[in-house]
C-alpha positions in Angstrom: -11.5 29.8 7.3 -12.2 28.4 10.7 -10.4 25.1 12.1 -12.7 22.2 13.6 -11.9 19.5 15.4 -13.6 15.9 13.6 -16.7 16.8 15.8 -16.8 20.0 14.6 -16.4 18.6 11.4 -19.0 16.3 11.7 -22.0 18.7 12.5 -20.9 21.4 10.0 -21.4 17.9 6.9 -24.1 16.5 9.0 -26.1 19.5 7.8 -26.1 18.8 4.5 -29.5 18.2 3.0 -30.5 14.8 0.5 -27.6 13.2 -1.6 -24.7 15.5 -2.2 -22.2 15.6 -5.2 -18.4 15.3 -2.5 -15.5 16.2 -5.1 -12.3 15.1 -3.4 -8.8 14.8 -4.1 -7.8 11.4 -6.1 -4.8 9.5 -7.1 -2.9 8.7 -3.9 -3.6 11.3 -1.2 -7.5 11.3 -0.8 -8.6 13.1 2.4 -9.0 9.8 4.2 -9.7 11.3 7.6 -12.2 14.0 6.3 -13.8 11.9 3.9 -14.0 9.0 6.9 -15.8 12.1 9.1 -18.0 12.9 6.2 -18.9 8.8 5.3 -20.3 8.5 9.0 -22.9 11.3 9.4 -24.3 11.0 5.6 -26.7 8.8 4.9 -26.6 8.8 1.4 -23.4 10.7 -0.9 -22.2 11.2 -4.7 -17.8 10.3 -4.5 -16.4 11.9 -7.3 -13.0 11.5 -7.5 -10.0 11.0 -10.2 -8.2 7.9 -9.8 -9.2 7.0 -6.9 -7.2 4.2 -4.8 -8.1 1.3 -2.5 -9.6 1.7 1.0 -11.9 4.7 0.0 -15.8 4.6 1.3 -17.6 1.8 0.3 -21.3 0.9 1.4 -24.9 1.2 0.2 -25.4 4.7 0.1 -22.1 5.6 -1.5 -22.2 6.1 -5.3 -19.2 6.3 -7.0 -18.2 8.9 -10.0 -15.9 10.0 -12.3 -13.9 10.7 -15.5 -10.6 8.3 -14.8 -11.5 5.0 -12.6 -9.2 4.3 -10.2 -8.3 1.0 -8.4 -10.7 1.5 -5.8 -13.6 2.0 -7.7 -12.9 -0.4 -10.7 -15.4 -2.9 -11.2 -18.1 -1.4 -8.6 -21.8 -1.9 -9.7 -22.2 1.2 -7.5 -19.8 3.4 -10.2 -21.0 6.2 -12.5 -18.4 6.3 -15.5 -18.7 9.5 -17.0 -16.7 10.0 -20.2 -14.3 12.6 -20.8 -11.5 14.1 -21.9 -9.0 15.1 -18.2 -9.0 18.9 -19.9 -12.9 19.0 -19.7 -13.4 17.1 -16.5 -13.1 21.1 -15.0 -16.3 22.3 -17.4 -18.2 18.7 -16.1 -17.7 20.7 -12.4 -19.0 24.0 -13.1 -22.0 22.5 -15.5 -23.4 18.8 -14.8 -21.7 17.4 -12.1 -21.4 20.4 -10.1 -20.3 20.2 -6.4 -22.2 20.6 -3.1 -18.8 19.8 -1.2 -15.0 19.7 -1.9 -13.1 17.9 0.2 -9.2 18.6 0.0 -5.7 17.5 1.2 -3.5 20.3 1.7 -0.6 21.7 3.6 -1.1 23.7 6.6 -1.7 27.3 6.3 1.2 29.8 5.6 1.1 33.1 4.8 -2.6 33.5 4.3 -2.7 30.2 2.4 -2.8 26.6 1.4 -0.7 24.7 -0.9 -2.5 21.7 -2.7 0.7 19.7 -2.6 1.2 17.1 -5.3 -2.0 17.0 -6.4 -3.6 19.8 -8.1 -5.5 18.3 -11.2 -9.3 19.2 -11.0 -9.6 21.0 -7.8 -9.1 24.5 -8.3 -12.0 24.0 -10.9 -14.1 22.0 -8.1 -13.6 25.0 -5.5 -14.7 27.9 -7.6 -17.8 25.7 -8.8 -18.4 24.8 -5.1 -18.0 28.2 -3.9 -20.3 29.9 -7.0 -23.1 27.4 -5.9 -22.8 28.8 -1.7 -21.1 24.8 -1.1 -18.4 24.1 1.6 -14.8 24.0 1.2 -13.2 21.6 3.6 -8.9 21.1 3.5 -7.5 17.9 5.5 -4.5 20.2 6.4 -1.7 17.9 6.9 1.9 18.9 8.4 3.6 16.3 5.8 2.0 17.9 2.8 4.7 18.9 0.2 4.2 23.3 -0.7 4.3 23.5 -4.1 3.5 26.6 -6.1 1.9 27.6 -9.0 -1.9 26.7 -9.2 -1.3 24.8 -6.2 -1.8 27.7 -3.4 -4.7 28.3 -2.4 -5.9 31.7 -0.4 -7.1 30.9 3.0 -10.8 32.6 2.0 -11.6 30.1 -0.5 -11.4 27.3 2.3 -14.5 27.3 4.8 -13.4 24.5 7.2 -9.9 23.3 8.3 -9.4 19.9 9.8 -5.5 19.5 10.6 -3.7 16.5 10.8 0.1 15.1 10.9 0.4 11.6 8.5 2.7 10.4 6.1 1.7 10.4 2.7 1.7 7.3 1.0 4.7 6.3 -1.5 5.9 4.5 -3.7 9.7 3.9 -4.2 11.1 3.8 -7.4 11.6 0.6 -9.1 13.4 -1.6 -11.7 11.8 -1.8 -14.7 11.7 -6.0 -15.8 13.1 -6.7 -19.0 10.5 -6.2 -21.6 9.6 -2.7 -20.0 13.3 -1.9 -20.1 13.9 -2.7 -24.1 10.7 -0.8 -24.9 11.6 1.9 -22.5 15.1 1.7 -24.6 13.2 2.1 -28.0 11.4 4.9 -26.4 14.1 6.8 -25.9 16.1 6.5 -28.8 13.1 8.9 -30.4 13.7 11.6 -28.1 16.5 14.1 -28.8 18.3 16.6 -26.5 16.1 19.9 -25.9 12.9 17.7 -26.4 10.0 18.2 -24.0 8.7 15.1 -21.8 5.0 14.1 -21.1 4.9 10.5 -19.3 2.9 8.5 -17.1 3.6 6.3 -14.1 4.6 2.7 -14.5 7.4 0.2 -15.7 7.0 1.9 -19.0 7.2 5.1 -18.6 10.4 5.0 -16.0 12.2 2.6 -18.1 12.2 5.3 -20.8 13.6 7.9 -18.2 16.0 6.1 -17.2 17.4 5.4 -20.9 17.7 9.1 -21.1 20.5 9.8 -19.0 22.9 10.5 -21.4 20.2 13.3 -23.3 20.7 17.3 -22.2 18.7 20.2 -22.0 15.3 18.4 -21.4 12.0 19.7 -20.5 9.2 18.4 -18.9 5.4 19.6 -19.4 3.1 16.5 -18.5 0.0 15.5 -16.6 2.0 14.1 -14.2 5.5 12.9 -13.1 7.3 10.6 -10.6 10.5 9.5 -9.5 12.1 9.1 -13.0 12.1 13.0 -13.5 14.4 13.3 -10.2 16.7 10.6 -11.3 17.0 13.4 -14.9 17.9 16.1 -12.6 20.2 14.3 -10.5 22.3 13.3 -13.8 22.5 17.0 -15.3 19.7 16.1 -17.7 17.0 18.6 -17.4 17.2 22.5 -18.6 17.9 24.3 -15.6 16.5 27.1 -17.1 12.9 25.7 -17.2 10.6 24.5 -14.8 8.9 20.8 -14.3 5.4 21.4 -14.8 2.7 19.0 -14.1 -0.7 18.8 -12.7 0.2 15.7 -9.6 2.8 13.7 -9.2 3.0 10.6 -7.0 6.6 8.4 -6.0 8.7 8.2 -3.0 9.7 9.9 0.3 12.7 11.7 -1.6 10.7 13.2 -4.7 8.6 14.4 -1.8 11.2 16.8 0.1 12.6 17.5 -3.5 8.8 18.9 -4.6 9.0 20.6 -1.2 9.4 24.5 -1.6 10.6 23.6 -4.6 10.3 27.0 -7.4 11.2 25.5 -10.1 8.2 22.6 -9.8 5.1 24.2 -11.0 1.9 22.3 -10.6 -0.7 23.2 -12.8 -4.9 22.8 -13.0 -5.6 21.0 -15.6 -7.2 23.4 -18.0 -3.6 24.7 -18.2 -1.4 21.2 -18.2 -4.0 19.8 -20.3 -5.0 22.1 -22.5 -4.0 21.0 -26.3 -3.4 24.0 -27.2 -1.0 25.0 -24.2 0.4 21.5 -24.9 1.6 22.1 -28.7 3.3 25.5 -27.7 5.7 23.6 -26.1 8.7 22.5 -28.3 9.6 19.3 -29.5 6.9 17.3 -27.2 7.1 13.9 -26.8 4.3 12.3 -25.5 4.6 8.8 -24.6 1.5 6.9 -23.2 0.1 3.5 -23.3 -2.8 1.3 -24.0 -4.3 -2.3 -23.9 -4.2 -3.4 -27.1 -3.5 -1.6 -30.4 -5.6 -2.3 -34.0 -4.1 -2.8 -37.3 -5.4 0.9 -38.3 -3.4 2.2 -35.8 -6.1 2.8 -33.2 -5.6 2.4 -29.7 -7.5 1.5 -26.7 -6.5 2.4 -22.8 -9.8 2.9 -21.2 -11.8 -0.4 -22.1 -11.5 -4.4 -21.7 -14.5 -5.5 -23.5 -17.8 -3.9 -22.3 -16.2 -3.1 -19.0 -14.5 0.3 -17.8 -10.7 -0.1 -17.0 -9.6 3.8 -16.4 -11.0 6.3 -19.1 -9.4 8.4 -21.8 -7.5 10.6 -19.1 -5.1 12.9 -20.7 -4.1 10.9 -23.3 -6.2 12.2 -26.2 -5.3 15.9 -24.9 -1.5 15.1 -25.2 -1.6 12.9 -28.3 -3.4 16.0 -30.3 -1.2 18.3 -28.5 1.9 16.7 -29.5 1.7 16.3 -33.0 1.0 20.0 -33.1 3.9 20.9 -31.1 7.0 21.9 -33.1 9.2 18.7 -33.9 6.5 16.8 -31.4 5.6 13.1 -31.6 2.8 11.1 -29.6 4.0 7.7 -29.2 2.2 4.5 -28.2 4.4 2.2 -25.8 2.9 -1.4 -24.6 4.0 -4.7 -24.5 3.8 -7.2 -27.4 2.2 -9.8 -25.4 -0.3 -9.1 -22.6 1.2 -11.2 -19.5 -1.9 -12.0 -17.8 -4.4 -12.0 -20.3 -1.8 -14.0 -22.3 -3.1 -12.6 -25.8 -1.7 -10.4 -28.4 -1.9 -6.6 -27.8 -1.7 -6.1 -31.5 -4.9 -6.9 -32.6 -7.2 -6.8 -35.9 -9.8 -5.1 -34.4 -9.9 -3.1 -31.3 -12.4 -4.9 -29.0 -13.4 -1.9 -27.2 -13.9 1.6 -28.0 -11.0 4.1 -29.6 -9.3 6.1 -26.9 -6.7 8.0 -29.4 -5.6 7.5 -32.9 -3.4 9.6 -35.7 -0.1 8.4 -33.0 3.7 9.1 -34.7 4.7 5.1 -33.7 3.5 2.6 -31.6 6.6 0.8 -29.8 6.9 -2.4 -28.1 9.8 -4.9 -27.1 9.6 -6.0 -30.7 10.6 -2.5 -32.1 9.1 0.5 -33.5 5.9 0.7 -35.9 6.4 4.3 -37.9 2.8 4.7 -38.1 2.5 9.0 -38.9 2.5 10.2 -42.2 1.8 6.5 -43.9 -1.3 5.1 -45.7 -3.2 2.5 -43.9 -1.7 -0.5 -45.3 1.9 0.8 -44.6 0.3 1.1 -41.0 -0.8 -1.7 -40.5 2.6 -3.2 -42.2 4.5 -1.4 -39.9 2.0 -2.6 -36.8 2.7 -6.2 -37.7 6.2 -6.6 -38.8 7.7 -4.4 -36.1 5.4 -4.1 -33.3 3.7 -7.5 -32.9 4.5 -10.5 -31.2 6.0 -13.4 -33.7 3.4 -15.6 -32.4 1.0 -13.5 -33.7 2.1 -11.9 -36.8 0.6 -14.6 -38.9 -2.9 -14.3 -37.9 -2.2 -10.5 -38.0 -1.9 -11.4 -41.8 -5.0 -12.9 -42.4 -7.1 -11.0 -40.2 -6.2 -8.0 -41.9 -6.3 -9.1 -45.9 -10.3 -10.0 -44.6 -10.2 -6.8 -43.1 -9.3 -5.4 -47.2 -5.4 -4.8 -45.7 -3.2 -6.7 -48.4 -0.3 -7.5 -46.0 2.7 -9.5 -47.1 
C-alpha cells in the first residue's frame, strides 16, 4: 500500500495499456476524485459499476457496464447491459468481465486496514479478481467514510495505491411517504408479524412500510440494502437487540451515517453472502418486500424493463423472492402503485410488456389492497390481481383482456 498524491495517481493509471475493464464502487459514493484522475489520462476505459448515479464520466471513449443501471447511465447509447442476477454479478468478475482496475471508496487506514464503509456489494469479489489477474487496487480513502465491519474491512495488502481525501458523503434525509405510498406501505405491514425478518429497498414504498411497523417487536433485518427506516425501528425498541442488521450497502442521511459508524452490531456483507438464496431462506420468517413496473394477470412481474428499453436490471430481487418463500414462515411480496403517475396507465396489466423479472410472489399489494396470489391456481390469481390489486378504472378491461387471454374472470 503506498499513498499518492493525484499526480502520482495519474502516472501509476496512465500506464495502463489499450481499453481497461475499471470496476468501481456504485450507488451513491463512487470514487469521484479517483475516477475523475483516472477519466483524464485514459484515452479509452470499460465503467463497470452498480447503480451508478449522475455526474459520473461521460465522453467518447467511456463505455458504460453493468448488471443494475443506475441514473447515470440509463438511457446511454454508450451502455453495456449485462443481465444478471446481483448474487452472480461476483462470478461475472472473476470469469467474463474480469477487472484490470478497482477503483474504491474507503475509510482511511486503521489498524492495518480499510473499511468499505456503506458500500460493500460486489467489491470484495472485484479485488480478488483484480488482484489474481496482477491488476491495481486503488482506495479513494476518505476521513468521512463510515467503519463498518464484517466483509467490509479490508487488509491494507490487498490495496496497491491510496489517494486520501476529506468530503462529505452524499445523503439523502429521510422523507414522508405521500399518501398512496403510505396506504400500501400500511397493507405491507399488516403481513409482517413480530420476530419476522426484513428485506426492503429504498423509496416511498419501502419506508412507508417501516414506518407502519412501529408497534411490531423482536425484528430482524437481513437485506441487500437498508436506509433510514431501519434507524427509525431501532430508535422505537423495534429490532432484536440480540441480532445484527445485515446488509450489503446502505444509503440515507447524515445521522444513519454516525449510527453505521463503528457500529458492531451493523454487518455489511459481499453479496455472495447477503444475496445468496440459500443464506437468504435460513433466515426465519423473511419478508421480502420489493417492487416493480407493472404486474401481469399471471402474476408475473417486471422491474427491470419499459418496453425494449433497460430501466435497472433484475438486482436482487429474484435472489430474495426465491429466498423468501423457502425461508420458514417467509413471504416475497410485490408492492407498487395501482396507477402509474407519470406514465398515467395501469400497473396491473394483461400482459407484461417487457420481460419477467420474478414470479411465484406470496401477494402483490397496492393502495387498492392485497392480491393473495401463493398457493392459488391461475384464475384465482389473476382474480385476486384484478379485484384487489388493480385500479377501478381498469378492472374492466382487466376482465376482457384476460377471458381472451383463456382467464374466465367474473
Amino acid at each position: 500500500m503506498r499513498v499518492v498524491s493525484e499526480s502520482g495517481l495519474a502516472a501509476a493509471l496512465g500506464r495502463l495499456p489499450g481499453m481497461p475493464r475499471v470496476v468501481a464502487s456504485g450507488n451513491q459514493v463512487p470514487p469521484r476524485r479517483a475516477l475523475a484522475v483516472l477519466d483524464a489520462v485514459l484515452p479509452e476505459y470499460r465503467l463497470h459499476m452498480l447503480n451508478a448515479p449522475p455526474g459520473i464520466p461521460d465522453r467518447p471513449g467511456v463505455h458504460y457496464e453493468t448488471s443494475f443501471v443506475g441514473a447515470g447511465m440509463r438511457g446511454h447509447p454508450r451502455l453495456s447491459y449485462v443481465p444478471s442476477r446481483l448474487s452472480l454479478v461476483p462470478a461475472l468478475l472473476r470469469g467474463r468481465l474480469a477487472p484490470d482496475v478497482v477503483l474504491l471508496h474507503t475509510t482511511v487506514p486503521r489498524g492495518g486496514a480499510v473499511s468499505l464503509g456503506v458500500e460493500v456489494n460486489v467489491l470484495p469479489a472485484a479485488v480478488e479478481a483484480v488482484r489474481a489477474r496482477g491488476g491495481l487496487v486503488v482506495a479513494q480513502a476518505n476521513r468521512q467514510m463510515p467503519w463498518t465491519y464484517g466483509d467490509a474491512e479490508l487488509p491494507l495488502d490487498a490495496v496497491d495505491l491510496v489517494l486520501e481525501v476529506d468530503e462529505r458523503l452524499p445523503a439523502a434525509p429521510a422523507g414522508t411517504p405521500d399518501p398512496v405510498a403510505a396506504a400500501i406501505g400500511a397493507r405491507v405491514a399488516a403481513l409482517v408479524p413480530d420476530g419476522a425478518t426484513l428485506q426492503t429497498g429504498i423509496g416511498g414504498i419501502p419506508d412507508a412500510t417501516l414506518s407502519a411497523l412501529a408497534d411490531r417487536r423482536d425484528l430482524r433485518v437481513f437485506s441487500e440494502m437498508f436506509s433510514d427506516g431501519v434507524l427509525a425501528l431501532e430508535k422505537a425498541g423495534c429490532l432484536d437487540p440480540d441480532r445484527p442488521v445485515t446488509a450489503s450497502f446502505c444509503f440515507g442521511s447524515d445521522e444513519l451515517y454516525d449510527w453505521v459508524d463503528g457500529n458492531e452490531r451493523v454487518r455489511m456483507l459481499r453479496t455472495e453472502r447477503t444475496n445468496d438464496p440459500a443464506t437468504i431462506a435460513r433466515q426465519p420468517g423473511l419478508v421480502s418486500v420489493n417492487s416493480a413496473l407493472e404486474v401481469d394477470l399471471f402474476a408475473q412481474a417486471n422491474a427491470s424493463r419499459i418496453g425494449t428499453r433497460v430501466h435497472s436490471g433484475f438486482g436482487g430481487q429474484t435472489d430474495f423472492i426465491v429466498g423468501a418463500l423457502h425461508s420458514p414462515g417467509g413471504q416475497a411480496v410485490i408492492a407498487l402503485r395501482s396507477w402509474h403517475p407519470r406514465a398515467d396507465v395501469s400497473t396491473v396489466v394483461p400482459l407484461l410488456s417487457g420481460p419477467v423479472t420474478s414470479f411465484q410472489h406470496s401477494a402483490i399489494v397496492t393502495e387498492q389492497g392485497c392480491a393473495a396470489v401463493w398457493g392459488r391456481d391461475a384464475l384465482e390469481q389473476a382474480q385476486q390481481l384484478v379485484d384487489h390489486a388493480a385500479h377501478p378504472d381498469a378492472r374492466e378491461s382487466l376482465r376482457a383482456a384476460g377471458r381472451d387471454l383463456g382467464l374466465a374472470l367474473r
